[in-house]
C-alpha positions as CSV (number, residue, x, y, z in Angstrom):
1,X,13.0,-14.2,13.8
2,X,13.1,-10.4,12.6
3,X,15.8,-9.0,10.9
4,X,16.1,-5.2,9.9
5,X,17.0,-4.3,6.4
6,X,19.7,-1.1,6.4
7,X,18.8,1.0,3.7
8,X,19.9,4.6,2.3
9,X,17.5,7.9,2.4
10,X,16.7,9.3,-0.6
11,X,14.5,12.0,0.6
12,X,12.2,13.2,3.6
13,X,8.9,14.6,3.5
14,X,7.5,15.0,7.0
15,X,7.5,11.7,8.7
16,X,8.1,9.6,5.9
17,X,11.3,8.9,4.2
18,X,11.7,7.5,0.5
19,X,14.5,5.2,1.3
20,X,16.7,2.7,-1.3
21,X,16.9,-0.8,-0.8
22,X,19.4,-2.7,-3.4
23,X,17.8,-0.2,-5.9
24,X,14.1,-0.3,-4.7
25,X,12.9,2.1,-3.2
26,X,10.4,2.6,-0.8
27,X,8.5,4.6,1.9
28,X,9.2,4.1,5.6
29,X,7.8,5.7,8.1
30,X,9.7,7.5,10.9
31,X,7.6,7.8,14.2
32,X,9.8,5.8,16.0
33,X,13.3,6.4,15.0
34,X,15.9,7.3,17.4
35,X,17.4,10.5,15.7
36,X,16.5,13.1,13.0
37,X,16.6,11.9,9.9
38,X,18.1,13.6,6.4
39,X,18.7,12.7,3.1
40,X,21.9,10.6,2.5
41,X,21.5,9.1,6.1
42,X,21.0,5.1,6.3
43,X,18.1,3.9,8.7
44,X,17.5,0.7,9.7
45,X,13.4,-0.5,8.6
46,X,11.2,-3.3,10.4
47,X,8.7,-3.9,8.7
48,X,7.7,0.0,7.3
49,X,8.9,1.8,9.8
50,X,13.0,3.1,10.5
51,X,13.7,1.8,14.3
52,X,16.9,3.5,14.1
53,X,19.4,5.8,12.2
54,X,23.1,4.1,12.0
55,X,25.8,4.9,10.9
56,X,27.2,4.3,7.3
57,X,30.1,1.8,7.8
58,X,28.0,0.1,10.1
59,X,25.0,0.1,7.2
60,X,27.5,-0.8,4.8
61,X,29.3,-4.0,6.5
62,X,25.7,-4.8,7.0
63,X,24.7,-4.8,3.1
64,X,27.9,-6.6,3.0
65,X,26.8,-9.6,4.4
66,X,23.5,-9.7,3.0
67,X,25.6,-9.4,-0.6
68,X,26.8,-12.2,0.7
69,X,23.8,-14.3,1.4
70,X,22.1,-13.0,-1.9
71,X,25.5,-14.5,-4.0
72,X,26.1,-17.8,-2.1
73,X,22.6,-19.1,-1.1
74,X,20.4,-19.6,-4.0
75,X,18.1,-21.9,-1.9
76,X,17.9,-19.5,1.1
77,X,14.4,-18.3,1.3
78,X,15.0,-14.6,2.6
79,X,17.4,-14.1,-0.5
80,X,14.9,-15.1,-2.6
81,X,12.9,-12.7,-1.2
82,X,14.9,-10.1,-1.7
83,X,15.8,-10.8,-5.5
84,X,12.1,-11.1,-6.0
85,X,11.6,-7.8,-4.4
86,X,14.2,-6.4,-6.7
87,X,13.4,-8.2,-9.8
88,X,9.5,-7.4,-9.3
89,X,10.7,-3.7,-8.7
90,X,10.8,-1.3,-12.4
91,X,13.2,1.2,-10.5
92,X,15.5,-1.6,-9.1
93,X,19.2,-1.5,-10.7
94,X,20.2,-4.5,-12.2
């Protein structure tokens, strides 16, 4: 399975985007996104690349649940991925 992380664009610079994910941030390219894409706007990423721009209550309800997941499965191994990710990260808010 393959599951696409919503994150939030920090900036643009030709076809990549700097985009914030729990606090890390990282570049994602965006050949094949659906829509123009601006600062401020969330994107769904697959692995490096945004697949699509959606919109924010839809991101949000999103992050939601993977708050969620990251609070109530300790065990579960994509949420330990994640806090690795973020823990690893010097940038990440804690």
């Amino acid at each position: 399975m393959c599951l696409g992380v919503p994150g939030l664009v920090v900036s643009v610079e030709g076809n990549v985007a700097t985009v914030d994910f729990w606090g890390v941030r990282k570049n994602v390219l965006l050949d094949v996104v659906d829509a123009p894409v601006a600062p401020g706007d969330y994107v769904l990423n697959h692995v490096g690349f945004a697949i699509r721009r959606i919109p924010a209550d839809e991101a949000l309800a999103t992050l939601a649940l993977y708050e969620q997941i990251l609070r109530e499965s300790p065990n579960d191994l994509m949420a330990q991925d994640v806090r690795g990710e973020v823990a690893a990260s010097p940038e990440a808010v804690r």
